[in-house]
N, C-alpha and C positions, 0 to 999 in steps of 0.2 A: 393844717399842720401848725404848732404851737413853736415859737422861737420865745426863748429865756435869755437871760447874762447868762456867758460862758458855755454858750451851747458854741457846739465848734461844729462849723459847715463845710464840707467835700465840696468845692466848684470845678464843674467840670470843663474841658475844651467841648468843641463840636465832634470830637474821633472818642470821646467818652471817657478821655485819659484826663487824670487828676492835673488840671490846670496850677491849685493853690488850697490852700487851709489856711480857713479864719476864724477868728473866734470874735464870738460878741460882747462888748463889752459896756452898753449901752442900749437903751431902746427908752424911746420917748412917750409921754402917757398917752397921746392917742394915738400911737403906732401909724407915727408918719415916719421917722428915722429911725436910723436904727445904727450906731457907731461901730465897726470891724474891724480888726486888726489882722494881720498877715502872720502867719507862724509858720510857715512854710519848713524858712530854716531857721534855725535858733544862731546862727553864726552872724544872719544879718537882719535883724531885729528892724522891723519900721516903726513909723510914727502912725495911731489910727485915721481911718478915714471913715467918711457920712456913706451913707447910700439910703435906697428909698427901701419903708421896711414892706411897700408893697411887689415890686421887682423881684426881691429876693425871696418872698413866699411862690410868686407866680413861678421862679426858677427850679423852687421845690417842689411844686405841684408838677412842673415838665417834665422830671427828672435832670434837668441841667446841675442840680446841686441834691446833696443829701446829707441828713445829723449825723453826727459819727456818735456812737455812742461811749465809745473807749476815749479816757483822758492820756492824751500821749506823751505828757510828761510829769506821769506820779510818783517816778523816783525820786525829782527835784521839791514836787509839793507834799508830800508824804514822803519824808526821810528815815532811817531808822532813827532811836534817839541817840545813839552816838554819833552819827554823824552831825543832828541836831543840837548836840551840847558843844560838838569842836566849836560849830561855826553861829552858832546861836546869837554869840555879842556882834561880831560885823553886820548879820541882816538887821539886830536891834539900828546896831547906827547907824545904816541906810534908811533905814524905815524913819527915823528920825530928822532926816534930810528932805524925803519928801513928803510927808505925810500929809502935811496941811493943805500941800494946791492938788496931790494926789485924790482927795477927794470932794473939790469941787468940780463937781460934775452936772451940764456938758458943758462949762466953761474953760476945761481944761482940755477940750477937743476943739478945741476952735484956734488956731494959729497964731491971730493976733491976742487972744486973753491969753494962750498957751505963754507966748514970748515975754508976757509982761510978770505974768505969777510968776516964770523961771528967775526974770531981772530980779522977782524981789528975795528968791529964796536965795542966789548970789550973795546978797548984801546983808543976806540977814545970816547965811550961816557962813558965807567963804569959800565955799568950793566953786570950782570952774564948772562951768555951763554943760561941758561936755560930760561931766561927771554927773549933772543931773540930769540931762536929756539920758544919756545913760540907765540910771537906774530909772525912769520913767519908762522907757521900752524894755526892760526887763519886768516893772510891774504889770504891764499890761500885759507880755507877751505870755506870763502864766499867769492869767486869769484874774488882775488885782489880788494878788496871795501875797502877802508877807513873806511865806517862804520860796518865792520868787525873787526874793534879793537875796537868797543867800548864794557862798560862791562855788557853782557847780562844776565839781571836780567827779561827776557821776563816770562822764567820756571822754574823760581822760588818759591817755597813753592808747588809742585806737584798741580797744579791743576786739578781739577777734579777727583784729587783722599781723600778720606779723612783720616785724620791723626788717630791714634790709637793711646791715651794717656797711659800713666801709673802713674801720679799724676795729682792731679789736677792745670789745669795752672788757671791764673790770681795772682792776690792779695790775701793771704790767710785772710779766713772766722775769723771774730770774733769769732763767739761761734764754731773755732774748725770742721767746716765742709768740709772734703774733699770727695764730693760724687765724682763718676766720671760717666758719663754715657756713659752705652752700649746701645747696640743692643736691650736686654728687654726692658730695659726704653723705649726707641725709642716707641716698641710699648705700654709703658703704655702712652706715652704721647696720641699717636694717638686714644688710647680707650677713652682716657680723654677726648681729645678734641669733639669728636662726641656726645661723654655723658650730657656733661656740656655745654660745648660753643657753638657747633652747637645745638641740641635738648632742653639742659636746656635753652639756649641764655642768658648764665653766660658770666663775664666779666673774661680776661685772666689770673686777679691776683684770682678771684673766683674760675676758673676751678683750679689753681695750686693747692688752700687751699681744694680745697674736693679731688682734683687726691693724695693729700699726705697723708691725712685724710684715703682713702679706701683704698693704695695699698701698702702705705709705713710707716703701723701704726708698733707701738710696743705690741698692743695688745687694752684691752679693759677693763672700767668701767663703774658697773652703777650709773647711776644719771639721777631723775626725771622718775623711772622704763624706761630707753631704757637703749643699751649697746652702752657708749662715745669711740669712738677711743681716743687712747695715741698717739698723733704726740709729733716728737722729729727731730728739725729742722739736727740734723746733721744726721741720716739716710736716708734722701732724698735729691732729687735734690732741688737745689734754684732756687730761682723767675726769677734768670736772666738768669742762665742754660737751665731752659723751654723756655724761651723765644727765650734763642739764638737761641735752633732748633727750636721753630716756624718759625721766621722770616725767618731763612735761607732754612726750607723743602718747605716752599709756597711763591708762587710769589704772588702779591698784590692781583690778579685777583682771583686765588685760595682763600687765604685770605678772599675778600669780598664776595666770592660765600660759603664759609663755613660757614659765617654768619648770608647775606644777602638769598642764593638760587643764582643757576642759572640763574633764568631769570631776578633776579635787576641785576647779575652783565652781563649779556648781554645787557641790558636796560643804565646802569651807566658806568660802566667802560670800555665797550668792546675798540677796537683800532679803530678809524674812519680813516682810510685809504681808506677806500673803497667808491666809487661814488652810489648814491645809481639810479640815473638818467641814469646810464650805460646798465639798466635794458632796456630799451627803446631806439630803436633803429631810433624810425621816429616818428613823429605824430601819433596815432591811436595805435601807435605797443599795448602800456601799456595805461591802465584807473587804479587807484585807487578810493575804494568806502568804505567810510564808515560813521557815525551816530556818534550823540553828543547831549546830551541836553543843547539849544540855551539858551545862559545866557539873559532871557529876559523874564517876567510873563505874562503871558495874561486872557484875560476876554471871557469871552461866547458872543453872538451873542446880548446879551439881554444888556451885561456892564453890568448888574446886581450882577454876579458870578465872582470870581478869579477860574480860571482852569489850572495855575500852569504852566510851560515849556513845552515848544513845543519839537518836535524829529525833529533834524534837518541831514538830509543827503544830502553829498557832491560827487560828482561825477567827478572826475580831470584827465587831459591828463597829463603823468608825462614828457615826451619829450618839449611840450610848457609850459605847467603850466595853461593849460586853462581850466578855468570850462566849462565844456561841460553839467551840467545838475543839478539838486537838485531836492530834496521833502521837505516839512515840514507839521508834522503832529503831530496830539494829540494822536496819540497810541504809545506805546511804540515799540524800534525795534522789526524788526521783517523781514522774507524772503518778505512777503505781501508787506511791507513798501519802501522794497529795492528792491521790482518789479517795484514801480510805478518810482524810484529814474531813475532805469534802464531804461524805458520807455523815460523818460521824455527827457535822455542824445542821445537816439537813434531819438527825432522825431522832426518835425518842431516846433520854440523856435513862431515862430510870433503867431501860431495859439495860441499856451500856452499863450503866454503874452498878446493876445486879449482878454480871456476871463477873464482876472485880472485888463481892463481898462488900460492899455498901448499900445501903439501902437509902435513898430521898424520895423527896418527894416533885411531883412536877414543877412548883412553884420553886424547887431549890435551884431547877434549872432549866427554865421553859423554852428552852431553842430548838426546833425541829422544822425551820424553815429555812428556803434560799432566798439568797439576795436578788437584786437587780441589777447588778451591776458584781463585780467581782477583778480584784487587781493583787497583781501577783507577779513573779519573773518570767520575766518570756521565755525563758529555756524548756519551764515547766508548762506553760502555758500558750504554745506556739501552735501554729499550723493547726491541724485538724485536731488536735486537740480542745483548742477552744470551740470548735465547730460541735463537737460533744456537748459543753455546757449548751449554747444555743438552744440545742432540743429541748431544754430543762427552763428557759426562757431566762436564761442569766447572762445576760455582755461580757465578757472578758474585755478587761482594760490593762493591757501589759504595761509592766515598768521594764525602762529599757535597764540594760546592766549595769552593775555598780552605780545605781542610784539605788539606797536604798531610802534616801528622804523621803524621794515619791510613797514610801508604807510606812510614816511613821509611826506612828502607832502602834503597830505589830512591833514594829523593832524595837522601839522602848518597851515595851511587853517584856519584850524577850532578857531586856540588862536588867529590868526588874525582879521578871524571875531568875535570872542566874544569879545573880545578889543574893536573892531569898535562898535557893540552894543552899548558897553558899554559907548562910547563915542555920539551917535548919538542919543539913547535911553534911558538917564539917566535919564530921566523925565516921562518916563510912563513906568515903570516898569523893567530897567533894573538890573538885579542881579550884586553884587560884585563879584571878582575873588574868594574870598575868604566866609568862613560860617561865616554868621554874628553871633555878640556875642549878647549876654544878654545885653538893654538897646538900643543899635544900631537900628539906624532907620531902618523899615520892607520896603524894595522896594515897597511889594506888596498893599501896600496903594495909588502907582498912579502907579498901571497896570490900561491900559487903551487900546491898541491895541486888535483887533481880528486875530484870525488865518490868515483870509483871509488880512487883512491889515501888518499881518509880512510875507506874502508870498509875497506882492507888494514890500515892502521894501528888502527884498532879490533878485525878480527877477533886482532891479536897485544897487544894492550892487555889484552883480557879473558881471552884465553890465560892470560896472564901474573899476572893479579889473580886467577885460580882457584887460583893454586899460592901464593900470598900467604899469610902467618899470619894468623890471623883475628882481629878486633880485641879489645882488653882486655873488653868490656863482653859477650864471646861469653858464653854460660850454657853450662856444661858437663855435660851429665848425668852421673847414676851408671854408666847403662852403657859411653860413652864414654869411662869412667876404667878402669870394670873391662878395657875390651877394649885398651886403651892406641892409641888413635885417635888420628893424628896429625891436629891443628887448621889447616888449611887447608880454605875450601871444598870441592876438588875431591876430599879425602882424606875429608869428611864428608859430603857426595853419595856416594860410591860405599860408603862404611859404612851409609848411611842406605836407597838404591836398595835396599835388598832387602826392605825393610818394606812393599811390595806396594801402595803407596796410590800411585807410579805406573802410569800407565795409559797404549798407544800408538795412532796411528789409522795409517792408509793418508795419503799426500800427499795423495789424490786425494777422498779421505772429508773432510779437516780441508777443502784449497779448497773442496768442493760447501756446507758448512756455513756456511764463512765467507765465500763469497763476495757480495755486496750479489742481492738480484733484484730483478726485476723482471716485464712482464706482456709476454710476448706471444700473435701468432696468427697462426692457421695460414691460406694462402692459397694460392693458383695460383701465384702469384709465389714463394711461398717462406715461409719464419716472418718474420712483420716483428716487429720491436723497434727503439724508438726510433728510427723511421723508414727505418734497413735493412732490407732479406730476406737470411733466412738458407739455407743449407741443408745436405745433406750425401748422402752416395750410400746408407747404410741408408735415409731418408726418402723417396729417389726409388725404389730399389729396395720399400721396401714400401707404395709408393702414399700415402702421406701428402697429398701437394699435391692428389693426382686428387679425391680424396677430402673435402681439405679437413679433415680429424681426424686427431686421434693420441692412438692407445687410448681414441678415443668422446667425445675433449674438442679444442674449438676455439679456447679459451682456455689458454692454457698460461703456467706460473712457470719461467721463463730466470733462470741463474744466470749473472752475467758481471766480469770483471774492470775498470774503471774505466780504467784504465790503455792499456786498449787491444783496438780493438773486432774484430778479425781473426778473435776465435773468441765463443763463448757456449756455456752448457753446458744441457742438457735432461736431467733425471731423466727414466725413462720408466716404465712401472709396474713391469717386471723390476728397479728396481733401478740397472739401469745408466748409467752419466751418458754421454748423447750428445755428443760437442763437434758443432755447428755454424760452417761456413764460410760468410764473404760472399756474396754470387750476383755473378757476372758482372760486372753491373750496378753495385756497389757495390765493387770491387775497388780503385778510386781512395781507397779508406777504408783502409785494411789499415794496420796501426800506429800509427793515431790513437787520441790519448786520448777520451777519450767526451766529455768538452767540448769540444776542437775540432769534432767531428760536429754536438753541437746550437748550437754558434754556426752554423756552416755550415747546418742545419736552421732556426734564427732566421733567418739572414739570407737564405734563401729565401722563410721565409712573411713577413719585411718587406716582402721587394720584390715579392712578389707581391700583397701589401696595397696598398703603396704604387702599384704601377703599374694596379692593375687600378682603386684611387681615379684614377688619371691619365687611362686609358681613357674615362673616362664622360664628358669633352670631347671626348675624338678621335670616341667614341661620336656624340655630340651633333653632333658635325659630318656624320658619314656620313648619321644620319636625316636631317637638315636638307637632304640635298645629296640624298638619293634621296629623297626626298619630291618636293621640285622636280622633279626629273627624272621622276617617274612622272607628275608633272600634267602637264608639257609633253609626253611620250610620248601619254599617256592621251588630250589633245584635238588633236593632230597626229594618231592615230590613228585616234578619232571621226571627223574630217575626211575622212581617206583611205578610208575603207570608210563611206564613209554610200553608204547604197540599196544595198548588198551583204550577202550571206549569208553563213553559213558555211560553207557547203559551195563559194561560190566562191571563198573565200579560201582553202582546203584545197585547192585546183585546183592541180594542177601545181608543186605545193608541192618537190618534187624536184630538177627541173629548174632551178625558181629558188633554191635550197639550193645546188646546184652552181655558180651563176652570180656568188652571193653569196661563196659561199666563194673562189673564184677573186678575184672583184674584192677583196677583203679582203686576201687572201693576196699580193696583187700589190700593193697599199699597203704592205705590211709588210717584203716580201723585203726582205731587205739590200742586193742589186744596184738597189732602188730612187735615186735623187737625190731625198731627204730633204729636202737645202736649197731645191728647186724645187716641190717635190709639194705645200705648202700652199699660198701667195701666189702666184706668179708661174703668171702665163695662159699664158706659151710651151709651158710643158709638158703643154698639153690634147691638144698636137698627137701627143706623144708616147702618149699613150695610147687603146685601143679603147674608140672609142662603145659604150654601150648601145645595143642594137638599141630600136627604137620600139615601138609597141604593138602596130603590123598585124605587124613582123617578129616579133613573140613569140607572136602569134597562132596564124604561121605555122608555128616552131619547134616550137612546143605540139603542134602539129597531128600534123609529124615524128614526135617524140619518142612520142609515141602511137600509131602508126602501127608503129613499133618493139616498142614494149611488147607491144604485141597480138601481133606473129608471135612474140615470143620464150615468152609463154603459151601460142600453139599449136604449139609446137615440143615443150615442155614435157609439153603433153595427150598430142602423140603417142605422145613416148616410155615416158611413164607405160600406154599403151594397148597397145603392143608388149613391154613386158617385165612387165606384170602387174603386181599390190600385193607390194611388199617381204616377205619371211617376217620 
């Protein structure tokens, strides 16, 4: 191990605790001495001493000592230059006191040459002795440096420690106030502050006049029935004393967040050091996604209606800056809304822009891939939802609420295109930045675009922003320079596209993924979900309903679209995604949104609630009314069969069945006279008597008579042609 001047050595005790720090300030040409000084503490400076320079290698080989490598006093020997220019002439003229026996060396480490060079620098320049032994252990004790004489006010006023008064400093108080604050106070300020400042959101001279009022009254009066605190400005602290320790317990950021909340002052004040594009390491790595309403009013299909702001969502590669995909729509956000978003960013852009009457070309806008990573708002992006992308091999990385810095770049997206609106569209309906006042012209007087006509105008908006220069704050890599990369998005997408962290699905793979489920089962009727049956001709073809299962499960997860209930989709265990059709039965549904269905659904089981509660009077009536009716049947009955059997009331039960039926059927015909047939007696003449008792006797008797030959007609023939084969 190698010992220099100014190498500064760790000596240890025997318990391995730092005994001392010395620095070398000599070593002799055959490394036999070696001269040390003590720098332990800078308050009490020694004079050097000799030691042998082989002891003190052997101590370093033992471990009993070790080189420090840090100079532990370079605020003194490296000053700023201001500090350097205050004090620059007093180190000159110390330096000028001793310079000349300062370096003869080792004669000026020896005691007795020491004593004698000092006598002559005495007589030679005038100063006392003590003033040059003096700056002689200030030069040695930072390392023979010149600017080890200058005068170190580095540790000055202890810092970091805080001072304990016993009067009050400053200027004294007009009215006699020497409070002093301790420790208590400390914490009344801080009850104060949460009290008043943070919670009441009182101003700081506010918080002082109620924190002195509650905690540092003289007592109490009443006036107006409440009890007034007595403040008396000299038993409490003053305006300026609170404040001092405000200012000085909280940093700004502390400060605005006890004001404002944490998340303005993560949002406002935080430290922007950080890249926030660092997140993204290639093309595709990161997508940012999220939703805005488009400063721009629109009309219905008819221009007839104003139907207010579209929901506009943005879909961005954060590595290029390239929009890879959008929605715009009339529902408000939603997971639904930022499926199709999703969709839109993963599939072919020509087919999209065909059916909006554009026609491009791939190169105009080559995105039909997913990311790796994916961050958005957790409301939209939560729970089992993100468990959706997963299958698709894309991470969700949620931003928590109200950050929206965590996505900046989407979100400047978003002020750049509503600027652009606003500049493009100012004449059919575009909105100001800002709420219009009272008196100000209403945009909504020349909306004049339809949804469909502000989706055209977006699909050519971001056309257009992909071939854009990309902004000053772009980070250019090395290899971007080497390949000579022209800096537009769509030029650093398709440089970037080949770095393989893009990855693509099928249409039909991202919708089964993305789209919401839900429960249904399997039935006679059909698959019901949310109160339709579904079906399809594989289902019927493979016995599904007969059966009641599908592949041994009766319960089944339906994959379906929100928007409209005409189809739903069925994974089955091969793999394949079944679409399912309405039944028959439910065909009056086909293109409803799935909330129109369950209001329709609600307002069936209301009125069925509702009327079947309505029923249980009408109920109430029927009992009441066939009740009655069975009593009076039941002893009009009794009456007419007392002393009779059953078996004579089963008598000719036939005959009188026919007699009945006739006379009923003849009340009821329609050739009857209605108006005469209840009251009025003339019409008795009209109609045929009941025969009497003996005539029914007699009839009976006929009838009977009848019956019997048509039984033995019956035997006969039975008897002539044998029992049936």
């Amino acid at each position: 191990m190698m010992i220099i001047e100014n190498s500064i050595i760790e000596l240890h005790s025997d318990n391995l605790s730092t005994k001392k720090i010395e620095r070398v300030l000599w070593i002799s040409k055959i490394n036999q001495d070696v001269i040390l000084v003590d720098i332990t503490d800078h308050k009490n400076k020694k004079l050097p001493h000799k030691r042998n320079y082989g002891e003190l290698i052997n101590d370093l080989d033992e471990g009993r000592a070790r080189i420090l490598e840090l100079e532990p006093d370079l605020r003194i020997l490296s000053p700023d230059d201001e500090y350097l220019e205050t004090h620059k002439k007093s180190r000159d003229a110390n330096w000028d006191i001793i310079k000349d026996i300062a370096k003869k060396e080792p004669s000026i480490y020896n005691s007795r040459e020491r004593g004698r060079l000092i006598k002559e620098t005495v007589e030679k320049t005038g100063k006392n002795k003590k003033i040059i032994y003096d700056l002689l252990k200030k030069y040695w004790f930072y390392g023979k440096s010149m600017n080890g004489l200058l005068k170190n006010y580095t540790n000055c006023g202890a810092p970091g420690k805080e001072r304990q008064y016993k009067n009050k400093t400053g200027p004294k108080s007009k009215n006699g106030n020497n409070f002093i604050v301790e420790e208590k106070d400390k914490k009344i300020f801080d009850k104060a502050l949460k009290k008043y400042h943070i919670k009441g959101k009182m101003s700081l001279k506010s918080t002082h006049e109620h924190m002195c009022e509650e905690y540092y009254n003289e007592g109490y009066y009443r006036k107006y029935n409440e009890m007034v605190p007595i403040v008396s400005p000299k038993n409490g602290p003053t305006l300026r004393q609170f404040l001092y320790w405000y200012h000085k317990s909280n940093s700004f950021g502390e400060k605005y967040a006890k004001r404002y909340g944490e998340r303005k002052r993560n949002m406002d004040v935080r430290i922007l050091q950080g890249d926030a594009s660092a997140r993204a390491l290639a093309v595709g790595y990161l997508y940012e996604i999220d939703s805005t309403p488009a400063d721009v009013i629109l009309v219905a299909e008819d221009r007839k209606t104003i139907i207010g702001t579209p929901t506009l969502y943005i879909v961005k590669d954060v590595f290029s800056r390239m929009i890879v995909g959008f929605h715009a729509s009339l529902s408000p956000p939603s997971w639904v809304e930022q499926m199709v978003a999703l969709e839109n960013a993963a599939t072919n852009k020509v087919e999209f822009c065909r059916q909006y009457g554009i026609d491009i070309e791939q190169s105009d806008w080559p995105c039909l891939h997913l990311p790796k990573y994916l961050v958005g708002d957790r409301g939209e992006l939560k729970g089992k939802k993100a468990e959706q992308l997963v299958n698709l091999k894309v991470d969700v990385m949620n931003a928590p609420s109200y950050r929206g810095d965590l996505k900046p770049y989407v979100e400047q997206h978003f002020r750049l295109t509503n600027h652009e609106i606003r500049d493009l569209l100012s004449n059919t309906g575009a909105k100001p930045p800002e709420l219009k006042k009272r008196g100000e012209h209403d945009p909504a007087r020349e909306a004049s675009l339809t949804i469909k006509e502000f989706i055209k105008f977006m699909i050519v908006q971001i056309i257009t922003f992909n071939k854009k220069a990309l902004p000053k704050d772009f980070f250019v890599t090395k290899d971007m320079f080497q390949e000579n990369v022209d800096l537009t998005p769509i030029d650093v997408w398709n440089w970037g596209a080949n770095k393989r962290l893009l990855h693509e699905k099928s249409r039909m793979e991202i919708r089964y993924n993305l789209l919401p489920k839900g429960k249904g089962k399997v039935t006679r009727r059909g698959i019901e979900f949310e109160g339709m049956y579904y079906t399809c001709d594989f289902g019927i073809k493979e016995g599904w309903f007969e059966e009641e299962k599908i592949d041994g499960n009766r319960k089944l997860i339906i994959n379906y679209d929100p928007r409209n209930v005409s189809r739903v989709f069925l994974k089955l265990r091969s793999g394949k995604l079944e679409p399912l059709r309405l039944t028959e039965k439910y065909k009056e549904y086909e293109d409803l949104h799935l909330e129109d269905v369950r209001a329709i659904m609600r307002y069936k089981k209301e009125q069925i609630y509702k009327k079947t509660a309505e029923s249980k009077q009408f109920q109430a009536e029927l009992h009441t009314f066939s009740q009655k009716l069975v009593k009076v049947a039941t002893e009009e009955t009794k009456k007419a069969i007392e002393n009779k059997s059953i078996y004579e009331r089963k008598k000719d039960k036939r005959a009188k069945r026919k007699v009945e039926s006739r006379n009923n059927d003849s009340r009821s015909a329609w050739s009857a006279n209605a108006s005469e047939s209840s009251n009025n007696r003339e019409s008795n003449k009209d109609i045929v008597s009941f025969p009497n008792n003996n005539d029914t006797k007699s009839n009976n008797e006929d009838l009977s008579n009848i019956y019997e030959r048509f039984s033995a007609k019956n035997r006969e023939r039975r008897s002539k042609h044998g029992p049936r084969e």
